[in-house]
mmCIF file as Biopython writes it, N, C-alpha, C and O atoms, coordinates in Angstrom:
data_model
#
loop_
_atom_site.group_PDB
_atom_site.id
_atom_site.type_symbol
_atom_site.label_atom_id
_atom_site.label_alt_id
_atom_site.label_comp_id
_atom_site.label_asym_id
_atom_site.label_entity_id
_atom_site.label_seq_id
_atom_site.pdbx_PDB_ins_code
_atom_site.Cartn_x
_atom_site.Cartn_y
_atom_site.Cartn_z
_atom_site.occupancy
_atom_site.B_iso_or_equiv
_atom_site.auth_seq_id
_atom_site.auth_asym_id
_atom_site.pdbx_PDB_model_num
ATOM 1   N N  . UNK A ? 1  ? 110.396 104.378 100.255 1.0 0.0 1  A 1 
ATOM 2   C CA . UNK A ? 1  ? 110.823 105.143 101.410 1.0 0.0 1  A 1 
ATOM 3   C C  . UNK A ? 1  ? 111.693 104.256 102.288 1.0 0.0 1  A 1 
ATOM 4   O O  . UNK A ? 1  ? 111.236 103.278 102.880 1.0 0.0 1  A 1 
ATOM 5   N N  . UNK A ? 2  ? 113.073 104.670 102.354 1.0 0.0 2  A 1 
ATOM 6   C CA . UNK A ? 2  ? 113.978 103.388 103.274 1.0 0.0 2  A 1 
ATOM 7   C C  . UNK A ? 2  ? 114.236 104.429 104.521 1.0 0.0 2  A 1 
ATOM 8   O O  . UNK A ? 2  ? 113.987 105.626 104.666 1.0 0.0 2  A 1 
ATOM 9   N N  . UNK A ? 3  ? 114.727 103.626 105.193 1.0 0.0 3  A 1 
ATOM 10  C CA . UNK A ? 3  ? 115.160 104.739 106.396 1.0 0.0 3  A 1 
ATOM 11  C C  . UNK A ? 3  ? 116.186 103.956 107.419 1.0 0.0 3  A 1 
ATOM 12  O O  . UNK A ? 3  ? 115.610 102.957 107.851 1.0 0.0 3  A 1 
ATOM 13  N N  . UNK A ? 4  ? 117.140 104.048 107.795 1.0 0.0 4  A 1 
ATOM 14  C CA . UNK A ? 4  ? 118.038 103.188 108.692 1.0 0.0 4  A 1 
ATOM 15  C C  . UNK A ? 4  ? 117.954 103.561 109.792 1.0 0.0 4  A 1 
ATOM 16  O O  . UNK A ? 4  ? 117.542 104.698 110.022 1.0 0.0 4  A 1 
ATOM 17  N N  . UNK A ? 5  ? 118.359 102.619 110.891 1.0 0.0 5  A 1 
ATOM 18  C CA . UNK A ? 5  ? 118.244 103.232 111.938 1.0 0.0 5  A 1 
ATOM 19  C C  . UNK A ? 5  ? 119.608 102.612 113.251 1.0 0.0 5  A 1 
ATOM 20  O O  . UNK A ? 5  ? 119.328 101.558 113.823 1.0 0.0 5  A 1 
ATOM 21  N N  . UNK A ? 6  ? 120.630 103.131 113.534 1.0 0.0 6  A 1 
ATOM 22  C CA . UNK A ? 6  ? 121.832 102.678 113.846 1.0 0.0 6  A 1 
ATOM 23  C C  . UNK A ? 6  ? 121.948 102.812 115.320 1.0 0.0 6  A 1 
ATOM 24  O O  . UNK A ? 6  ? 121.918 103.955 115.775 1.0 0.0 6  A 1 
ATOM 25  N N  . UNK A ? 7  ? 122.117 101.498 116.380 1.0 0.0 7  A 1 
ATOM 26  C CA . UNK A ? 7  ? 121.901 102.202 117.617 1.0 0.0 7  A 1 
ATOM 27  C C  . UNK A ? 7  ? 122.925 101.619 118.276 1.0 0.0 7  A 1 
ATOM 28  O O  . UNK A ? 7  ? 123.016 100.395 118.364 1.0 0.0 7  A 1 
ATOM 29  N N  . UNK A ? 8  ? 124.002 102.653 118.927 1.0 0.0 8  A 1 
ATOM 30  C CA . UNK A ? 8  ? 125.498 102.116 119.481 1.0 0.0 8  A 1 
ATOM 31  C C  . UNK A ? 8  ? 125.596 102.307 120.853 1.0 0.0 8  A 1 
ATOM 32  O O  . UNK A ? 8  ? 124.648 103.000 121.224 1.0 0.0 8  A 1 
ATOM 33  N N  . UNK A ? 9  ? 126.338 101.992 121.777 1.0 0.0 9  A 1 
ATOM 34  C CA . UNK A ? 9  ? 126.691 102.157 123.016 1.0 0.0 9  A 1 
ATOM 35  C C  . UNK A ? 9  ? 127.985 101.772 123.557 1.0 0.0 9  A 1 
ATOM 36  O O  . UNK A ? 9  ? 128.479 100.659 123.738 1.0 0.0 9  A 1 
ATOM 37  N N  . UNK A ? 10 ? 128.315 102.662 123.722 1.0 0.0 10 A 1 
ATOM 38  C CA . UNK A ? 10 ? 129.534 102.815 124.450 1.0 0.0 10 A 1 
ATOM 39  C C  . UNK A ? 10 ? 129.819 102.135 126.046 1.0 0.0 10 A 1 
ATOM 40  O O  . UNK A ? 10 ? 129.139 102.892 126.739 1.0 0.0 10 A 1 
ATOM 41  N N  . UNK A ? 11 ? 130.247 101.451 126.690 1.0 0.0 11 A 1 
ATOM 42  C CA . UNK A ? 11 ? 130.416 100.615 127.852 1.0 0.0 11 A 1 
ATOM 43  C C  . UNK A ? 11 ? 131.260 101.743 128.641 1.0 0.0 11 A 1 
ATOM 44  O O  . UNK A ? 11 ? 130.894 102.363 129.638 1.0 0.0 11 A 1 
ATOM 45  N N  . UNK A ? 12 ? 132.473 101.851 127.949 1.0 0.0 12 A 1 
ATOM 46  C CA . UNK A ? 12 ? 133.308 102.520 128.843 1.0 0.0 12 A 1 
ATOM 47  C C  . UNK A ? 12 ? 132.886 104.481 129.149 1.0 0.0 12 A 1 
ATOM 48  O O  . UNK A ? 12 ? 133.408 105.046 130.110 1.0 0.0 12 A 1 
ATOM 49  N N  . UNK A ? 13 ? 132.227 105.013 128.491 1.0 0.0 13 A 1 
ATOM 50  C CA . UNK A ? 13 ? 131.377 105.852 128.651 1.0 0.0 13 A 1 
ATOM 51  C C  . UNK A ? 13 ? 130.443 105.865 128.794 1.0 0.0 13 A 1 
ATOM 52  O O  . UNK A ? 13 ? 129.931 106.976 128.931 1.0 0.0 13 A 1 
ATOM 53  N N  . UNK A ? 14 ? 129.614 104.717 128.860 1.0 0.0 14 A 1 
ATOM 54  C CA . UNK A ? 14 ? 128.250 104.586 129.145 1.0 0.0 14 A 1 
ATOM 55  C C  . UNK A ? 14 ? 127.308 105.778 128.756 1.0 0.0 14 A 1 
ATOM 56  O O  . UNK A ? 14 ? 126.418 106.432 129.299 1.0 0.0 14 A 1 
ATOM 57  N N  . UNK A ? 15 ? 128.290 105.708 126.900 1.0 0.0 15 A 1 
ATOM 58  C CA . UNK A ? 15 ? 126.696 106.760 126.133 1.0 0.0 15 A 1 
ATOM 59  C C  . UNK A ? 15 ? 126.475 105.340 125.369 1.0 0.0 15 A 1 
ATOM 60  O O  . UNK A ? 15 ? 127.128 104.297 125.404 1.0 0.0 15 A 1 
ATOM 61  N N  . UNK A ? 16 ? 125.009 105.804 124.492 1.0 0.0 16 A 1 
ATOM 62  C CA . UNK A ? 16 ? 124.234 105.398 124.014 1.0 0.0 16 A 1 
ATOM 63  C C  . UNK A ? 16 ? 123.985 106.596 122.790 1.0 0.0 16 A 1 
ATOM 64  O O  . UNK A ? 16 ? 123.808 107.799 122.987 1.0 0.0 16 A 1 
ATOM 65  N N  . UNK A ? 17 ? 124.021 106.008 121.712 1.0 0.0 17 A 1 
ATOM 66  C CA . UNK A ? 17 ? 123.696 107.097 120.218 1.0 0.0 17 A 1 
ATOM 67  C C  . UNK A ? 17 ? 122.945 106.227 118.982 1.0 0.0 17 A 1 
ATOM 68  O O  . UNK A ? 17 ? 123.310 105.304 118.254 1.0 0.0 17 A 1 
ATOM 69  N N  . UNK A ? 18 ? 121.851 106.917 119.114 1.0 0.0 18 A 1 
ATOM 70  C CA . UNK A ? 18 ? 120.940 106.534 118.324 1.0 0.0 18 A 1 
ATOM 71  C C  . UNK A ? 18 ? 121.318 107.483 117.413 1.0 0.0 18 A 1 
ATOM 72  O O  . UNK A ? 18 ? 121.842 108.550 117.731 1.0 0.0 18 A 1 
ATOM 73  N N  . UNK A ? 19 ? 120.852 106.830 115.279 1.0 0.0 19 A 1 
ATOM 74  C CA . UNK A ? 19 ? 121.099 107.531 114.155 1.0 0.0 19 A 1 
ATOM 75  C C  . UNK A ? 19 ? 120.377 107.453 113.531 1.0 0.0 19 A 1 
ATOM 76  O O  . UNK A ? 19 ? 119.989 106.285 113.498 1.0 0.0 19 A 1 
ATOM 77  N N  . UNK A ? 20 ? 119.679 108.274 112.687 1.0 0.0 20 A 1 
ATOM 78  C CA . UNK A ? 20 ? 118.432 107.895 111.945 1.0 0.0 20 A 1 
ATOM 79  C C  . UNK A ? 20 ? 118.707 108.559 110.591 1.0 0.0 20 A 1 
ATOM 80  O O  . UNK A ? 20 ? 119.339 109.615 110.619 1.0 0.0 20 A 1 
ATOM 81  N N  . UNK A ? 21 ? 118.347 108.115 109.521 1.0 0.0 21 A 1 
ATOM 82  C CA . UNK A ? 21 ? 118.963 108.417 108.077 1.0 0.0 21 A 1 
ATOM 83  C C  . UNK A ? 21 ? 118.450 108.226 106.883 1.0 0.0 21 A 1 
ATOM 84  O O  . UNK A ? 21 ? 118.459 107.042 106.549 1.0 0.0 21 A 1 
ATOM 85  N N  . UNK A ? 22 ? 118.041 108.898 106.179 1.0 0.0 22 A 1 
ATOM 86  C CA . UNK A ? 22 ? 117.177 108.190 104.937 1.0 0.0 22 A 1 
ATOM 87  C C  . UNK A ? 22 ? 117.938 109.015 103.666 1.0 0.0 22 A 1 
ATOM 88  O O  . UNK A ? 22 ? 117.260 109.468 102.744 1.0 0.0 22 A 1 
ATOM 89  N N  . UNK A ? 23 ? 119.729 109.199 103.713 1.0 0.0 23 A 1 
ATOM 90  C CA . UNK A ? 23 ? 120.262 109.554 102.736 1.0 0.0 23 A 1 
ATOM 91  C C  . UNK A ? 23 ? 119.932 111.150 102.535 1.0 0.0 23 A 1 
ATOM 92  O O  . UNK A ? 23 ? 120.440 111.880 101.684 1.0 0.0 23 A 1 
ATOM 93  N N  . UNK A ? 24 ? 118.995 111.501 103.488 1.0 0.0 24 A 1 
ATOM 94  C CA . UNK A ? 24 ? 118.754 112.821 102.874 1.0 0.0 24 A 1 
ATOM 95  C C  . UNK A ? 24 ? 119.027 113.851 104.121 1.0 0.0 24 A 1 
ATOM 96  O O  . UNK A ? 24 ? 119.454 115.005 104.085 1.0 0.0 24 A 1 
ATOM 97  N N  . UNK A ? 25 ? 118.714 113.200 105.017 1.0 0.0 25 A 1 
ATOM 98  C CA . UNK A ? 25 ? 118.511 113.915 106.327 1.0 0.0 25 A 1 
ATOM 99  C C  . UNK A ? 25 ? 118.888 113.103 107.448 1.0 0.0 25 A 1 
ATOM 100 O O  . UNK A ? 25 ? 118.262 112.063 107.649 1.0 0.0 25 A 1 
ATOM 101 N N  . UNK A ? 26 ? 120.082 113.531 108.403 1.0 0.0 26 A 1 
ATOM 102 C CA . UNK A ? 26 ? 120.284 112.798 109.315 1.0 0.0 26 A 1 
ATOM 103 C C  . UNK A ? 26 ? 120.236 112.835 110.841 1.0 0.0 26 A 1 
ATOM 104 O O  . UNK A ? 26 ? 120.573 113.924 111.305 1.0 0.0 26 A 1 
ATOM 105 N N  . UNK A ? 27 ? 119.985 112.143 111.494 1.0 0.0 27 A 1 
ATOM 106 C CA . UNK A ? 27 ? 119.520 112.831 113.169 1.0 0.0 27 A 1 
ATOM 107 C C  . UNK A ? 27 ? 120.018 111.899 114.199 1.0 0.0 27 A 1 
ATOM 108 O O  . UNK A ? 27 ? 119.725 110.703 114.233 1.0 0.0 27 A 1 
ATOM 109 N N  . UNK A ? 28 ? 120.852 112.560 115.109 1.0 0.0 28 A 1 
ATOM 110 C CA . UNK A ? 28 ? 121.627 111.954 115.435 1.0 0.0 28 A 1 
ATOM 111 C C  . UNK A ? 28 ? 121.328 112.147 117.095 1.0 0.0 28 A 1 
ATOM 112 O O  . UNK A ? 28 ? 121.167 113.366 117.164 1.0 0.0 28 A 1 
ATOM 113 N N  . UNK A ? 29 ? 121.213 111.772 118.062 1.0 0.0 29 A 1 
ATOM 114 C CA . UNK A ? 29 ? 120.745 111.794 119.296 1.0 0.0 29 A 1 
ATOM 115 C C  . UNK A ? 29 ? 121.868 111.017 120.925 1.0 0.0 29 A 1 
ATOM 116 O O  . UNK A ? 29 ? 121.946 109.803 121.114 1.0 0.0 29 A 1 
ATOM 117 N N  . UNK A ? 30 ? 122.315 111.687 121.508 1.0 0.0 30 A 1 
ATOM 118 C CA . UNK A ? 30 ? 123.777 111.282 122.042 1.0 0.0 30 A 1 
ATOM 119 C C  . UNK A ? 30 ? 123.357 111.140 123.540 1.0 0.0 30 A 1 
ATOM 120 O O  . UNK A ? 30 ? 122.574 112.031 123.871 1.0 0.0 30 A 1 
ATOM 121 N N  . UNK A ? 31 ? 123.672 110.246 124.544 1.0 0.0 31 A 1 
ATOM 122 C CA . UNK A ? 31 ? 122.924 110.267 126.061 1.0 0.0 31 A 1 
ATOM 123 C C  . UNK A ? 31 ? 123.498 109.396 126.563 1.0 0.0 31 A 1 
ATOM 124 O O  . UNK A ? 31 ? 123.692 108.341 125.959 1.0 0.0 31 A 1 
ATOM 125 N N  . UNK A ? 32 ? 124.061 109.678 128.210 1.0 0.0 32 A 1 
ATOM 126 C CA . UNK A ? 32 ? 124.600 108.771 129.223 1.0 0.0 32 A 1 
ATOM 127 C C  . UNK A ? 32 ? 123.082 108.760 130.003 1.0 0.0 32 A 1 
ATOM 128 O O  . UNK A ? 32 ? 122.549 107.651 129.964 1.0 0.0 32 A 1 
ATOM 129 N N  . UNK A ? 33 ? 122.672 109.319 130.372 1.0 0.0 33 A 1 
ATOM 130 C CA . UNK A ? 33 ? 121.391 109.373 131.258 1.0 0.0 33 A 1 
ATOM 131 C C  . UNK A ? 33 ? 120.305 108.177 130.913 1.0 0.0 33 A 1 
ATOM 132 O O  . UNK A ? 33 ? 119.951 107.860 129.777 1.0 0.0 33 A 1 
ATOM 133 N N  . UNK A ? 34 ? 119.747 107.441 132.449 1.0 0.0 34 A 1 
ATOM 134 C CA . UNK A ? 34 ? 119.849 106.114 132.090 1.0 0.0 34 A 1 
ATOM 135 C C  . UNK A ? 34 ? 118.348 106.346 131.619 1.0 0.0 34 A 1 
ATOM 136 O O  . UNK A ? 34 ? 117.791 105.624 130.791 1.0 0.0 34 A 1 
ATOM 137 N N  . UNK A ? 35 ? 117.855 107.263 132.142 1.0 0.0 35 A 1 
ATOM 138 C CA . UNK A ? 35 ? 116.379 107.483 131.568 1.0 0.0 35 A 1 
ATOM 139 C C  . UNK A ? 35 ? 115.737 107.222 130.190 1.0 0.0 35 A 1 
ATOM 140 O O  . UNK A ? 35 ? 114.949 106.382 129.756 1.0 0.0 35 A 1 
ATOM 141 N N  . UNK A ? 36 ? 116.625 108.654 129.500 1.0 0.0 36 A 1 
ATOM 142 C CA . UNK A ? 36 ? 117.241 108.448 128.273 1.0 0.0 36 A 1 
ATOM 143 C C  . UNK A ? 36 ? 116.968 107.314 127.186 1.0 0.0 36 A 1 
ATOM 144 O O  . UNK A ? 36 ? 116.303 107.064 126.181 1.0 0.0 36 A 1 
ATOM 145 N N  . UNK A ? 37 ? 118.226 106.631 128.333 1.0 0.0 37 A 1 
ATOM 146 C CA . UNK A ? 37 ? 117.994 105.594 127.241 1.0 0.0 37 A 1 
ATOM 147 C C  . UNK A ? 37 ? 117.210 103.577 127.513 1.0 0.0 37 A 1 
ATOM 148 O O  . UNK A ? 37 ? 117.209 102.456 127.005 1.0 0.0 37 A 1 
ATOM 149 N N  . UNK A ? 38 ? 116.630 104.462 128.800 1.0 0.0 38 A 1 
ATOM 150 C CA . UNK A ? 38 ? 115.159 103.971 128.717 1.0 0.0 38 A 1 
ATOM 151 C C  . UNK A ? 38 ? 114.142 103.920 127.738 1.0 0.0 38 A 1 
ATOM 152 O O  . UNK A ? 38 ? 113.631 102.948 127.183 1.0 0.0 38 A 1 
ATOM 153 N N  . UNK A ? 39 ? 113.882 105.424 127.592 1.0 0.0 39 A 1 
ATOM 154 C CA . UNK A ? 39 ? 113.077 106.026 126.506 1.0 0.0 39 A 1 
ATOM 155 C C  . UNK A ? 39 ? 113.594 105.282 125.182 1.0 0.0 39 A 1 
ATOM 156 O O  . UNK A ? 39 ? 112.852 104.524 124.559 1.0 0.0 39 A 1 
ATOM 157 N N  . UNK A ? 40 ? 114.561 105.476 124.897 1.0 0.0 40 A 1 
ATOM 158 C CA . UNK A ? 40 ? 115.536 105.089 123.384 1.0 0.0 40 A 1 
ATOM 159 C C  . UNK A ? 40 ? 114.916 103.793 123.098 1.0 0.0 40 A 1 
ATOM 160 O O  . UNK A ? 40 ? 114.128 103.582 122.176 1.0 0.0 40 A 1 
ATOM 161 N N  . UNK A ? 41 ? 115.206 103.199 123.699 1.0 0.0 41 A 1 
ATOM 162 C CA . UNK A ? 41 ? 114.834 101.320 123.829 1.0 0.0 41 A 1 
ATOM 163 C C  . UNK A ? 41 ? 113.686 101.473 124.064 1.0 0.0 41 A 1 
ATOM 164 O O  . UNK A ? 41 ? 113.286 100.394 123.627 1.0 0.0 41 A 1 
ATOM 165 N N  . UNK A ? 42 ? 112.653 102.056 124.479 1.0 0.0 42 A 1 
ATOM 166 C CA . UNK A ? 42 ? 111.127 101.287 123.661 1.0 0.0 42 A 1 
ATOM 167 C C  . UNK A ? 42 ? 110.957 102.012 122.892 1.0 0.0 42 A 1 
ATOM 168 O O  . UNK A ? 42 ? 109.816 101.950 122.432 1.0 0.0 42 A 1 
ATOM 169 N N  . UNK A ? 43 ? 111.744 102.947 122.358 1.0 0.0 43 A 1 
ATOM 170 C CA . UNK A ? 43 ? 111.502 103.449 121.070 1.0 0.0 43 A 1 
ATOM 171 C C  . UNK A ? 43 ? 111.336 102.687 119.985 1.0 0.0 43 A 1 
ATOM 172 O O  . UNK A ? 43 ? 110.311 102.618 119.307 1.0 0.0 43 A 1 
ATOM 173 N N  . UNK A ? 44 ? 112.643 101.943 119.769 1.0 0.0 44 A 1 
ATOM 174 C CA . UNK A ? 44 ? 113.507 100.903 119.308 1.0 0.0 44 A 1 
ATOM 175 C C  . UNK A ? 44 ? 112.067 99.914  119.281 1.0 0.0 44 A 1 
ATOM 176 O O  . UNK A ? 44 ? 111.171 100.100 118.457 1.0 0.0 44 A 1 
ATOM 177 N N  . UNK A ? 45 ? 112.037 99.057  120.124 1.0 0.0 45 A 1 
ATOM 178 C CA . UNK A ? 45 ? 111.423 98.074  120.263 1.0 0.0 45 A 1 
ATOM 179 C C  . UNK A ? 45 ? 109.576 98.045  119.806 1.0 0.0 45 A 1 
ATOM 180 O O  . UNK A ? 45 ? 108.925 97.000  119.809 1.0 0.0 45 A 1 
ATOM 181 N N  . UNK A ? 46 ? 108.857 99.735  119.358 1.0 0.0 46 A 1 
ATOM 182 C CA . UNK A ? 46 ? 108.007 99.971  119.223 1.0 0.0 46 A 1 
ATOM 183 C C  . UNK A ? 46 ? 107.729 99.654  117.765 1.0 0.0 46 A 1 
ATOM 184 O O  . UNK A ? 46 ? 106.791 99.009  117.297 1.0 0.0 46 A 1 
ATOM 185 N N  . UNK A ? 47 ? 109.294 100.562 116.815 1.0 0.0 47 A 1 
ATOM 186 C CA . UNK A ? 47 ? 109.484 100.713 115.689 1.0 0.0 47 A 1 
ATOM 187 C C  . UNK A ? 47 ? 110.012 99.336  115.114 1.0 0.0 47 A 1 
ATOM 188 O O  . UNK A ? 47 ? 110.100 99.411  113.888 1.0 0.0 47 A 1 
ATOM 189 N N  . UNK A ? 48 ? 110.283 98.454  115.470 1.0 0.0 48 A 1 
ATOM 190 C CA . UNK A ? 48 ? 110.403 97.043  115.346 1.0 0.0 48 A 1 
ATOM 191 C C  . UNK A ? 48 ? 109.624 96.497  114.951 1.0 0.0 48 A 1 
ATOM 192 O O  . UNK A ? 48 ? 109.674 96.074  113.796 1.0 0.0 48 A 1 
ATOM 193 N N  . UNK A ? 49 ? 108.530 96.273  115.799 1.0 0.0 49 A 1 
ATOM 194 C CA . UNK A ? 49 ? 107.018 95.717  116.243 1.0 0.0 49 A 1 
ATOM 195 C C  . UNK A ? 49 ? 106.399 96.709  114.863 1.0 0.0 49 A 1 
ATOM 196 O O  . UNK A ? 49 ? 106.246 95.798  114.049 1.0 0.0 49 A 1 
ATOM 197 N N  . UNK A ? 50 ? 106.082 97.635  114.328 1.0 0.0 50 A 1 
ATOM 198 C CA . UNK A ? 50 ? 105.803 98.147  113.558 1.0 0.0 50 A 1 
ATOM 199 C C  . UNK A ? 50 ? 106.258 97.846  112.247 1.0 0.0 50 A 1 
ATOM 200 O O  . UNK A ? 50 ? 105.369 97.662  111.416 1.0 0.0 50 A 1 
ATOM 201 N N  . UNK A ? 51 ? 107.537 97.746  111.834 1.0 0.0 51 A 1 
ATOM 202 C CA . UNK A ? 51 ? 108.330 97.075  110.844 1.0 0.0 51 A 1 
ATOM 203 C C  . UNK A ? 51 ? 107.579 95.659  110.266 1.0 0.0 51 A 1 
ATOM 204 O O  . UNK A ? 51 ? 107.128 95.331  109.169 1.0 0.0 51 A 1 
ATOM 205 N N  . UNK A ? 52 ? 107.677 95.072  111.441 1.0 0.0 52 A 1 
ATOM 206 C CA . UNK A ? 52 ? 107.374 93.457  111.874 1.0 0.0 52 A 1 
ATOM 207 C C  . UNK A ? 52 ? 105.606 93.011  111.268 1.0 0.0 52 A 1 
ATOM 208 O O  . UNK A ? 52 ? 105.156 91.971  110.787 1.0 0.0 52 A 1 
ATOM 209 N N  . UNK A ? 53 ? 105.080 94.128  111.527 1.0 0.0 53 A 1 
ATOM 210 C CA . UNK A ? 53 ? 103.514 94.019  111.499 1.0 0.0 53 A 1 
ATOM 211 C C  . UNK A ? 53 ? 103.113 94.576  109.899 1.0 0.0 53 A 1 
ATOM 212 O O  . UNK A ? 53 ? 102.180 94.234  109.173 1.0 0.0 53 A 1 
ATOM 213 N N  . UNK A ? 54 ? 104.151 95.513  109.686 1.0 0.0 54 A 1 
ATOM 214 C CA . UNK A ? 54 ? 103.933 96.132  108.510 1.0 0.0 54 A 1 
ATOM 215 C C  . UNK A ? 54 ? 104.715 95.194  107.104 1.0 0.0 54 A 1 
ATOM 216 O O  . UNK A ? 54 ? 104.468 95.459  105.928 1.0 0.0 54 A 1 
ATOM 217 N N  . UNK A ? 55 ? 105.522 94.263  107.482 1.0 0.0 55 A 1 
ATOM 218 C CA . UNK A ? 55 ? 106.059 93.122  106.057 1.0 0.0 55 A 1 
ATOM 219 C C  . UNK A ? 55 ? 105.066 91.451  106.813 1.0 0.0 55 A 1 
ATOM 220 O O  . UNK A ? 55 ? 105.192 90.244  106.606 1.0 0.0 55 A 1 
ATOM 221 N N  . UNK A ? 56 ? 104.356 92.095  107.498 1.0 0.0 56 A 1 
ATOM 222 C CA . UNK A ? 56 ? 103.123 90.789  107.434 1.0 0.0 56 A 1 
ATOM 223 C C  . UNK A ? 56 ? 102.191 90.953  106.895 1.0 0.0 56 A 1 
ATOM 224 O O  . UNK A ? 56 ? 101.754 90.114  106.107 1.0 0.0 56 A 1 
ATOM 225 N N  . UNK A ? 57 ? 101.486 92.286  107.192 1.0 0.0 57 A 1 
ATOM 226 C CA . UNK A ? 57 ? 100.633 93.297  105.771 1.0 0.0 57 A 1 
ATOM 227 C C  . UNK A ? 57 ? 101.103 92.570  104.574 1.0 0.0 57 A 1 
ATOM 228 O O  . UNK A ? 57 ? 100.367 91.733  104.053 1.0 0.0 57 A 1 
ATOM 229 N N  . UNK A ? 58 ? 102.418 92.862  104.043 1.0 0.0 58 A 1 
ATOM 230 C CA . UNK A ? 58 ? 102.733 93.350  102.729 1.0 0.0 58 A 1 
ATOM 231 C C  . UNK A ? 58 ? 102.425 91.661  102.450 1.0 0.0 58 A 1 
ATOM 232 O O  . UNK A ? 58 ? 101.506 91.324  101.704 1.0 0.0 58 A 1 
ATOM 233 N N  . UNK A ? 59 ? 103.029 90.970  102.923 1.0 0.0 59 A 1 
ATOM 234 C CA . UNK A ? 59 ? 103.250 88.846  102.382 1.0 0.0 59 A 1 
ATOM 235 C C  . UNK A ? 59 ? 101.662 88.402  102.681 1.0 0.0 59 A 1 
ATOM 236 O O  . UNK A ? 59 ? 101.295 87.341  102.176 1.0 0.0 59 A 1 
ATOM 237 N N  . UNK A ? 60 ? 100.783 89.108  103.416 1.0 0.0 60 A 1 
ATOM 238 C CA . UNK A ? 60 ? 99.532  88.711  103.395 1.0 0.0 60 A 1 
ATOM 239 C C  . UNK A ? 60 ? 98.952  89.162  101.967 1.0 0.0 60 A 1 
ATOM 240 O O  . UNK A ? 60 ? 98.511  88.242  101.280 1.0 0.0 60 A 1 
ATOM 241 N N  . UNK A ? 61 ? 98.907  90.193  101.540 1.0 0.0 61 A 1 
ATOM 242 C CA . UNK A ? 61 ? 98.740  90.607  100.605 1.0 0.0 61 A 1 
ATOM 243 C C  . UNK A ? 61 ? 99.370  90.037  99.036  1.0 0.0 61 A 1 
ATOM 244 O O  . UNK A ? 61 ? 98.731  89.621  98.069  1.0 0.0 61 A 1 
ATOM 245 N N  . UNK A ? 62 ? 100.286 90.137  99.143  1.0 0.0 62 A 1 
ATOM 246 C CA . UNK A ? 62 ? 101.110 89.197  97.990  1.0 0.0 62 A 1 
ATOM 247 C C  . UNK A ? 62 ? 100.648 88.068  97.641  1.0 0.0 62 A 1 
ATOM 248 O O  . UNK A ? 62 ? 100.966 87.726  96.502  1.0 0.0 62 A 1 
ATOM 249 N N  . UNK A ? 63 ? 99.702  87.028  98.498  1.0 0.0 63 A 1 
ATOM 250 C CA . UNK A ? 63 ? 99.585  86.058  98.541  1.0 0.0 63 A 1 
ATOM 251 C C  . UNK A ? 63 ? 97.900  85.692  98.198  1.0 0.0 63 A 1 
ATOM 252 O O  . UNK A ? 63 ? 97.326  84.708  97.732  1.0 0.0 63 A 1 
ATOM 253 N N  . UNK A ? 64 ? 97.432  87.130  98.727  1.0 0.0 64 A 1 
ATOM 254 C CA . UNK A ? 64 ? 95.613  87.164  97.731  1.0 0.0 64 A 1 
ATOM 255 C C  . UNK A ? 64 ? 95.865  86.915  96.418  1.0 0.0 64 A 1 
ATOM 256 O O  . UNK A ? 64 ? 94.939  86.882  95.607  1.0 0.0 64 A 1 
#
C-alpha cells in the first residue's frame, strides 16, 4: 500500500495545496485561510510521526 503525499505553497498567493495519491485515487485540497492551513500542518506532522513510528516497528522486527 504506497500513498504520496505532496504539499505546496504559494507565497505570492498565499495558497497552500495539499495532494494525496495512491495512483488510483486522487485528493486534492486548495486554501489561503490561515486556519486552514494550520489544520494542514499538524496534519502533516501527525502523519510523519506515524510513518516514523511505523518503519521502527518494521527494523525492530527484521532484526528478531
Amino acid at each position: 500500500f504506497q500513498v504520496r503525499v505532496v504539499l505546496k505553497y504559494r507565497h505570492c498567493d498565499g495558497n497552500l495545496c495539499i495532494k494525496v495519491t495512491d495512483d488510483v485515487a486522487c485528493l486534492l485540497y486548495r486554501t489561503d485561510q490561515a486556519q486552514d492551513v494550520k489544520k494542514i500542518e499538524k496534519f502533516q506532522s501527525q502523519l510523519m510521526r506515524l510513518m516514523v513510528a511505523k518503519e521502527s516497528r518494521s527494523a525492530a522486527m527484521e532484526t528478531d
